[in-house]
N, C-alpha and C positions, 0 to 999 in steps of 0.2 A: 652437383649443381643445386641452388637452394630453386625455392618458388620462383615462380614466375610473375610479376607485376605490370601490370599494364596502367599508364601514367594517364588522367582525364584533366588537364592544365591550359589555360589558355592563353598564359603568361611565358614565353618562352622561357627567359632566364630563370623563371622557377622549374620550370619543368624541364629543364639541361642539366639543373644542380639537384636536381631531384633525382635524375637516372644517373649522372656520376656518383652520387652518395650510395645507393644503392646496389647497382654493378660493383665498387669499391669492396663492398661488402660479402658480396657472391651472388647475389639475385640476378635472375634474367631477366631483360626487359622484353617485353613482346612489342608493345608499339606506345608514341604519345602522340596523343590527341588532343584537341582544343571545343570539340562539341560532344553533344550529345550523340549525335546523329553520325558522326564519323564512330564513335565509340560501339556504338550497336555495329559496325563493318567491322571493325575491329574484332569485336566478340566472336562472331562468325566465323571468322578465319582461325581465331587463336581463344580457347579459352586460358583465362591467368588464373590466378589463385589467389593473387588478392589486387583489387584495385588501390591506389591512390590517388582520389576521386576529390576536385575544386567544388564547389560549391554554386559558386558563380561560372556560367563556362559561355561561352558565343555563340547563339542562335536562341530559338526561343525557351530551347529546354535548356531546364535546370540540374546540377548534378545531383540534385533528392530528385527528381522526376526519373535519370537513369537509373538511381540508385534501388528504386523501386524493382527494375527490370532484376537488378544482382541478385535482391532479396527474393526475388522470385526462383532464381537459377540458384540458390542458394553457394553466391559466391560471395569471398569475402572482402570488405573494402572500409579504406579511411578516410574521411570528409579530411579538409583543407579549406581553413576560409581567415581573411585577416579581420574580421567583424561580422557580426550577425546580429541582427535585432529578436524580438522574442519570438515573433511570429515566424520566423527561417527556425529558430531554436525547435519550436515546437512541431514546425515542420519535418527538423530533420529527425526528431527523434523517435514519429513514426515508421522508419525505415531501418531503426534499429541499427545503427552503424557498431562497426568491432571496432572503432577509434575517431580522436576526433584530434587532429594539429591546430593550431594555432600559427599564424604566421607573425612575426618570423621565428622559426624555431632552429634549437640546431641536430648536426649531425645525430649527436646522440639520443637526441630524443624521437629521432625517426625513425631509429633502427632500432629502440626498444618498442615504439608504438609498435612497430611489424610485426617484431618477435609476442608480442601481448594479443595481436590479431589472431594469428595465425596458431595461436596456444588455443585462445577463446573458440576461435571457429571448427578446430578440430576435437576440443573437449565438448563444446555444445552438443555435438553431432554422436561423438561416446556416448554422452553423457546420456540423450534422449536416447539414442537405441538401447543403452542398459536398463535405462529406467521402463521404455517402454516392454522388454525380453520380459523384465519382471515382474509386469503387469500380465503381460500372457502367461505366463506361468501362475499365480495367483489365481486370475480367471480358471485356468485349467482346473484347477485342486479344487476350487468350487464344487464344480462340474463333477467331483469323486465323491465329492460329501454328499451324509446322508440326510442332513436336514432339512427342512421344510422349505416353500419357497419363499416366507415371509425372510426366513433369515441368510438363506441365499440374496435375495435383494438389498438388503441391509449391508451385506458384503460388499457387494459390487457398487454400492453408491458407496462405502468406507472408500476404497479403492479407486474411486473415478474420482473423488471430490476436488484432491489436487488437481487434477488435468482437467476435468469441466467444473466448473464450480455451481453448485446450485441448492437453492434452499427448497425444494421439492422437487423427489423423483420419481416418476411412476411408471409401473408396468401392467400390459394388462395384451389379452390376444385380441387380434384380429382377423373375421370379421366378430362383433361382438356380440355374446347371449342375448339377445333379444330380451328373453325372461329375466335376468339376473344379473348385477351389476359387480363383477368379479376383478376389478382392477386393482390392485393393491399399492403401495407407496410410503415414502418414509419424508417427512416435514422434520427441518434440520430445527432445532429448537438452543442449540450448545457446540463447541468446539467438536464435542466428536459425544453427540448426545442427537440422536434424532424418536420421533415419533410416528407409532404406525398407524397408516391412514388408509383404511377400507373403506367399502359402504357403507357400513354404519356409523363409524366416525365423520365424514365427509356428510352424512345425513343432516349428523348432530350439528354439526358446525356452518353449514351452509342454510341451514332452517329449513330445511325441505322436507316433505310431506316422506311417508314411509311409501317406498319404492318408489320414488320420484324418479330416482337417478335411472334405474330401467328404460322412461323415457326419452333420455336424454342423445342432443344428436353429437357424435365425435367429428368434428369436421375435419380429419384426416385420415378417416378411416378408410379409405378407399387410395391413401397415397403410396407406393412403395417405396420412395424418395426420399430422404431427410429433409428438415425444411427449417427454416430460422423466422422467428415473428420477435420483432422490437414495438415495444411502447404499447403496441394493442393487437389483441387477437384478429382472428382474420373475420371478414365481413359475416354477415350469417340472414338469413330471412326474420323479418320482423314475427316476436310471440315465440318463435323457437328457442329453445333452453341448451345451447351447448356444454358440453364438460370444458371446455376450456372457462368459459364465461363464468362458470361454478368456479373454477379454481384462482383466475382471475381476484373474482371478488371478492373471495371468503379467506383468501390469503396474500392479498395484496403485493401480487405476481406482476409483473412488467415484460418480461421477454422471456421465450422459452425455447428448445431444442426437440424436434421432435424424430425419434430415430428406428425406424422397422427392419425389423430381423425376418426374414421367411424361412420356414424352415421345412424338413422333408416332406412334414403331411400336407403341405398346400396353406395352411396355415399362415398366420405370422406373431411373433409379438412385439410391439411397438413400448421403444421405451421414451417416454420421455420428460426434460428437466430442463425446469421454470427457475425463475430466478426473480426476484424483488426488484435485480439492477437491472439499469436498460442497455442495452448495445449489450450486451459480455458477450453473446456467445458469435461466431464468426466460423469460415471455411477450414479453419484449422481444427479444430473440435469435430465436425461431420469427417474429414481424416482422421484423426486418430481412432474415431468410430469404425469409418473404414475397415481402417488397421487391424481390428479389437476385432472385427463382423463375425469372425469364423467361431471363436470363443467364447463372444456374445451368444450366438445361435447354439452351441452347446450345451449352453446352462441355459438356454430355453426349450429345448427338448425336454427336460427332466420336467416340464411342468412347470418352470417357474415363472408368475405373472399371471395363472390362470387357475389355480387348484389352490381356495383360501382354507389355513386353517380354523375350524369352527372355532378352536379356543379364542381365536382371537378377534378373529370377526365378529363373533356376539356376545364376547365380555366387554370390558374394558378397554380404553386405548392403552397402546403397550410404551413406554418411555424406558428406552434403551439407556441405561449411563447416567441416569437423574439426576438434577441436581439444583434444588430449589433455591440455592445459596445465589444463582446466579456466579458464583465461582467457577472460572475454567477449571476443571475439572481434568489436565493433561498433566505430566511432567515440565518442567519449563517454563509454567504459565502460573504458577502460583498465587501469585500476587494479583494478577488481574481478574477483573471484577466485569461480568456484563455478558450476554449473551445474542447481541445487537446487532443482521447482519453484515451489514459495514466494518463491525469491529472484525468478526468471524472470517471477514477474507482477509483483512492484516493478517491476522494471527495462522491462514494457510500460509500465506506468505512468508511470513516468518521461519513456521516448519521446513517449506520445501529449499527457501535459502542455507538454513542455519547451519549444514551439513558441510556447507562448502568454506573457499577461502577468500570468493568472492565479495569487495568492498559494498555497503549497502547505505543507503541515503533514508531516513525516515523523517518524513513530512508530516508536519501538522502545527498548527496552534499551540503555544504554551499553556501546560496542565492538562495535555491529552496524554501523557505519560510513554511519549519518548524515550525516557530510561529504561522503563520497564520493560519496554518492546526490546531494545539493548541487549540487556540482562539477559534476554528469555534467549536471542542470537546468540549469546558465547554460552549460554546455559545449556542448549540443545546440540551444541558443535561440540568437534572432538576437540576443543581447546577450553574446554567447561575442567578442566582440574587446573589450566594454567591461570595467570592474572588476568582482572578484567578492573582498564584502570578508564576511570572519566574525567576529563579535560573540559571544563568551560570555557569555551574561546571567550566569550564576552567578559569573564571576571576578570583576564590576566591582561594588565597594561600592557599596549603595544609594544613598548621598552622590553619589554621580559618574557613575551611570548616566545621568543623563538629559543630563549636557553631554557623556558619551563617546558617545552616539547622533547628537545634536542642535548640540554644538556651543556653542562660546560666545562674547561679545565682552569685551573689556578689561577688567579689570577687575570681573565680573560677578560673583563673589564673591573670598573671598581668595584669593590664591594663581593668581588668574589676570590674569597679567601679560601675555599678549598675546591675540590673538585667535586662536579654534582652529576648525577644522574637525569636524563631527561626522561618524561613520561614515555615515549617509546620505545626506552631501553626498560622500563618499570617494565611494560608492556609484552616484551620478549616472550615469544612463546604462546601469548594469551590474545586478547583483545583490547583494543584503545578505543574508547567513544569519546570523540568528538562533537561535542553540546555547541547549538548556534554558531555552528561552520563559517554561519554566513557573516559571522564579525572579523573573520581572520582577514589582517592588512593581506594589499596586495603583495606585497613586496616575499611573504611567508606562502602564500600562495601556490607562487614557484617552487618552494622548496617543498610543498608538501605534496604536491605532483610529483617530485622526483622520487622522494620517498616511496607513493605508488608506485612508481614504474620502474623502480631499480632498489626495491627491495633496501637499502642502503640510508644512512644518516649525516651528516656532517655535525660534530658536536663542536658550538660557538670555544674558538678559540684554539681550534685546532685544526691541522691542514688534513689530517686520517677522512678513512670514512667505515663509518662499522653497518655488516651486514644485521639486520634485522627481522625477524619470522612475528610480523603482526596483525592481525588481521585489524581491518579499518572500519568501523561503522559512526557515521556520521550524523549530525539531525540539526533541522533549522527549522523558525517557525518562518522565517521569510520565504520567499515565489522566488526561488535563485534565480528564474530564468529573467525575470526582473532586471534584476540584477545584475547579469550575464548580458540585457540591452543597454544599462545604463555605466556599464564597464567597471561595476566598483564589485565583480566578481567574474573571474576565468571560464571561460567557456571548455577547454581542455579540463580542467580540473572538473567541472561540473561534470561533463560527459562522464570520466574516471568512477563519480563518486555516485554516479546516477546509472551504473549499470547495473542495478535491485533498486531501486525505489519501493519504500511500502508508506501510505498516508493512514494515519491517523485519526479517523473524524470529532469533528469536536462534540462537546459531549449535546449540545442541543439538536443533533445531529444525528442522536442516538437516545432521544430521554428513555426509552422504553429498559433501561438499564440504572434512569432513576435508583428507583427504589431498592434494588440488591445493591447498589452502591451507599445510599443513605445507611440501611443496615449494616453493611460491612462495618463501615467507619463508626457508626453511632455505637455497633457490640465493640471494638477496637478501644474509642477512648472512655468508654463503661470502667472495661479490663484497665487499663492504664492508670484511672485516678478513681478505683475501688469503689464503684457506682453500680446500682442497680439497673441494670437495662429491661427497659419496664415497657416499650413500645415509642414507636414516631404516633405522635398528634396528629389529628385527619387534616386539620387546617396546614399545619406545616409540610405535609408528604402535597399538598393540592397547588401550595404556593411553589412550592420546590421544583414541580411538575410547569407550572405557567412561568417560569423563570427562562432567561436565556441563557445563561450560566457564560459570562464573557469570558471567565478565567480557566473555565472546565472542572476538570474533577480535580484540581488544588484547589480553587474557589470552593466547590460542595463539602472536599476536606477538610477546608477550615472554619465554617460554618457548621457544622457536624461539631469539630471541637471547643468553638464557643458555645451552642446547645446545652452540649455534655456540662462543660464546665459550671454555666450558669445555674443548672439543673440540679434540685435537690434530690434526685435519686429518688424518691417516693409516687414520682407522677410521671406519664411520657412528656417524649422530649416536646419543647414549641419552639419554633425562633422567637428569637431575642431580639433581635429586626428585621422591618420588614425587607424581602427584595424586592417586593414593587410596591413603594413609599402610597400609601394609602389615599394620601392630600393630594399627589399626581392623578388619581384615578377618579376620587370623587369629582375635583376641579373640571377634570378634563368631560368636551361631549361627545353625545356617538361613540363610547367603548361597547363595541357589538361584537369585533372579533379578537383571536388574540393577536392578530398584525397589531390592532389597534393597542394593544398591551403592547408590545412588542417594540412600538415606537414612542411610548411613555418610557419605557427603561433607556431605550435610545436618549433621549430628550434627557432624562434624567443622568446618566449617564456623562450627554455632554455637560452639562449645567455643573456637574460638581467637578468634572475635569478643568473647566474653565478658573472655578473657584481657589482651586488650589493654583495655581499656573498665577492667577492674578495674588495669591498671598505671597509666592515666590518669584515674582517678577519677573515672571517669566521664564525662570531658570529649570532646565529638565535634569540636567546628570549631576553628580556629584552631591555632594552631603549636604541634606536637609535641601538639595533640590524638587522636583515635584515627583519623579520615578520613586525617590526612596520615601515621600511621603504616602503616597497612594501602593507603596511596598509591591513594585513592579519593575521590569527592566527596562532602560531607557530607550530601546527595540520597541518593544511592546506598545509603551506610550506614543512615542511617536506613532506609530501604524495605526494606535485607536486615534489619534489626533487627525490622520488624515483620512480616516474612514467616516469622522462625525465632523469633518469640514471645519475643523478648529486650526486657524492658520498662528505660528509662531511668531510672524511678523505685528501680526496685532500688539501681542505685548510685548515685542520691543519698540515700538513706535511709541504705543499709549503710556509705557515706564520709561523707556529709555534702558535697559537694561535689557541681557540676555540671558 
């Protein structure tokens, strides 16, 4: 007998042909229901093993409201819905579902959704117990070793970063030395590049008087509890100096984790990790701590957190893995440039996906380098010696997309005079990236769902179907969920392709990676066209820095290679033009902050998008329309056109033309 399913429908005739397709198949039904509320009686009686869960159901609860209670009981289950707006979308996908139907669908696509559930939900559950066996054990051998406790902690933050993410970790005992301020810690500075931060470091950096930190109050020091602080540290008495409030400020911290170990002597030592981003950490993270407790407490009996090495506490700050390049400094990551940490938790992301065979979605703005994130996925996978082939949905006419994907035989419409290979057979073996997803017609849509879910191809013009081993990573600079309310993108397919999401920030998002970016590129086209690389000019690294950069690091790229070009090699580089047009700046009054810059490039911005639109009458696609004169996708422009309130009707009304 297969699993057990338990049907949450409030539609009978869907939920009649739902338990005959299924019993059909060998599954047991346990019972169907029409609410919430009968569904929790249900559960009681009978737990199933995976639900097939509406959306919409009769009473006031919702099927993401029970779906909550699953995730809780860690059972597993598939949303059902025949539309969804954004805000259901975004709903449902904090509940994490193992699938997601579409109505109407058919037989077969429900009993591969199951079989894809029930794969997921019992390899998640592998997956995290192996992962986490081999964190215990790693922990353990720590705990053997004979070195210090500065690099004992460096360990354990290497080893926790995927599972708690944090750009400062700290250890230190409680209750604390009154006399002596013995906390030690490592500030994440690089991909897998951190800095160690004592009291003397922490002195330097915070501006504090010599043994300041001695005085300082811990306002957890008295907790044995873990505890979670978002946006701001906890309240404190006026004039008092906390060490949160130090780390707070001096490394512009936002939320942190704070975790105590007690250990034989009465003792304890408290770890804990701050983060830049707000909300990250949650209930889950204080469990795996849980988890970790025994191990943890291990490697803090040996001293570590509390006994600093002098070498390092009163030389120098010590930078683990350096690397002033600003270059990721990993295998797999070559090519990227930036140490920023926004970029830093893609690029965990990345690592902790790349291993698997799991489909992955990467988000972001055009010229945040999408590809490269790609690249770095099949690069780091054990599919890194096969193909890794990229597909531009937006380049290939809608007419030819589906035999440029899939392939075609002889003859199969005009003009196809032999037999072709489609990019997913190129693919075989390897990895296929899928560039702006979000262009592929509806109608291809369908079929590249099935392709996810049944492994399988249909190549145009033939009635076969050939099995396929490819793993799918996709990327869009559009908000599919958008798009998913406006229907001119599948909600099925999205779920599918959104089971890894990693976003990409854009680059004004991250300037503080400026400048190893400028170098990068500026030594790059030196090398290229046999130039001396002699330095950035201060005024061009200052304007660079007060830019918004709309097009990201393609825009910085190509600006970088007009520099280089124009540049006699004998002088550092300058721009060649301005990015915030000088006559905008003088003209305008009241530039006091740089919002106020910020909405001259705006302004500026629209004024020349208009300019070209009124040279080409309005026409956006196609040759010598406006997208290819301002050498942009016709995506793109559109989305700047309705971000700076520039409507299209305007010049067709005022031309007459479109």
């Amino acid at each position: 007998m297969r699993n057990k399913i338990l049907i949450v429908e409030d539609e009978f005739v869907v939920a009649n042909a739902l338990r005959l397709a299924v019993q059909q198949a060998g599954y047991r039904v346990t019972d169907i229901v029409a609410s919430a509320g009968e569904a929790d009686e249900s559960l009681e009686k009978q737990k199933p093993d995976i639900v097939l869960l509406d959306i919409r159901l009769n009473g006031k609860r919702s099927g993401i409201d029970f779906a909550r209670k699953l995730r809780a009981e860690n059972i597993a289950f598939i949303y059902l819905s025949a539309n969804s707006s954004q805000k259901i979308l975004e709903e449902a996908k904090t509940t994490e579902p193992y699938g997601f139907l579409v109505k109407p669908f058919r037989e077969k696509d429900l009993l591969v959704t199951l079989d894809i559930a029930w794969y997921r939900h019992t390899h998640s559950l592998e997956t995290k117990l192996r992962q986490e066996e081999l964190l215990q054990k790693q922990l353990e051998e720590i705990n053997t070793e004979t070195s210090d406790a500065e690099q004992k902690l460096l360990r354990i933050g290497r080893l926790i970063q995927p599972y708690i993410p944090f750009d400062l970790i700290i250890s230190g005992s409680r209750p604390r030395d009154a006399a002596q301020f013995n906390d030690i810690g490592y500030l994440r500075i690089g991909f897998d590049e951190y800095q160690f931060i004592g009291g003397k470091e922490l002195t330097t950096i915070a501006g504090l008087k010599q043994n300041a930190l001695s005085e300082v109050v811990e306002i957890n020091s008295g907790n044995t509890d873990a505890a979670i602080y978002h946006d701001e540290i906890p309240k404190q008495n006026p004039g008092v100096l906390s060490l949160q409030k130090i780390l707070f400020d001096s490394f512009q911290l936002q939320s942190y984790l704070v975790f105590p170990v007690v250990l034989s002597n009465g003792l304890s030592v408290q770890y804990s990790f701050y983060s830049r981003q707000r909300d990250i950490y949650s209930k889950n993270h204080i469990a795996l701590l849980n988890r970790l407790k025994t191990y943890l407490g291990d490697v803090a009996e040996t001293k570590i957190g509390y006994n600093v090495s002098p070498a390092l506490s009163e030389g120098e700050p010590d930078f683990d893995n350096k690397n002033k390049s600003g270059k990721v400094n990993y295998p797999g990551f070559q090519s990227i440039i930036g140490n920023h940490p926004l970029l830093l938790a893609a690029l965990d992301l990345t690592t902790q996906v790349a291993p698997y065979n799991t489909s992955v979605l990467i988000l972001g703005e055009s010229g945040t380098g999408k590809e490269k994130v790609a690249q770095s996925i099949h690069s780091l996978s054990p599919r890194k010696n096969g193909p890794f082939i990229r597909v531009n949905c937006a380049a290939i006419p809608a007419t030819l997309i589906e035999s440029e994907l899939f392939g075609h035989e002889k003859g199969a419409f005009t003009g196809a005079i032999e037999k072709r290979k489609g990019k997913f057979e190129q693919a075989d073996n390897g990895t296929i990236f899928l560039d702006e997803i979000g262009e592929l017609p509806l109608e291809l849509q369908v079929k590249l769902l099935r392709v996810l879910q049944e492994k399988e191809i249909e190549i145009v013009g033939s009635s076969s179907h050939r099995k396929v081993n490819v793993r799918i990573v996709a990327a869009t600079n559009r908000n599919l969920e958008q798009e998913v309310a406006k229907g001119t993108f599948r909600l099925d397919l999205y779920y599918r392709l959104n089971v890894f999401p990693i976003t990409l920030p854009p680059l004004r998002d991250r300037k503080s990676d400026i400048e190893a970016l400028t170098l990068f590129f500026a030594s790059k086209y030196c090398n290229e066209f046999n130039k001396t690389f002699i330095g950035i000019a201060t005024s061009m690294m200052e304007e660079m820095h007060a830019y918004d950069w709309p097009g990201n690091i393609r825009e910085l790229e190509n600006v970088l290679e007009q520099s280089v070009i124009l540049n006699d090699g004998k002088s550092r580089l300058e721009l060649k033009r301005s990015l915030i047009p000088a006559a905008e700046l003088s003209g305008k009054v009241n530039i006091e902050t740089l919002e106020d810059v910020k909405q001259v490039q705006r302004e500026t911005e629209r004024e020349y998008i208009i300019s070209i639109l009124k040279k080409v009458n309005g026409r956006i696609r196609g040759v010598d329309g406006a997208a290819e004169l301002l050498n942009i996708k016709p995506t793109t422009l559109e989305s700047k056109m309705a971000k700076l309130g520039i409507k299209k009707e305007y010049f067709i009304n005022s031309t007459g033309n479109s």
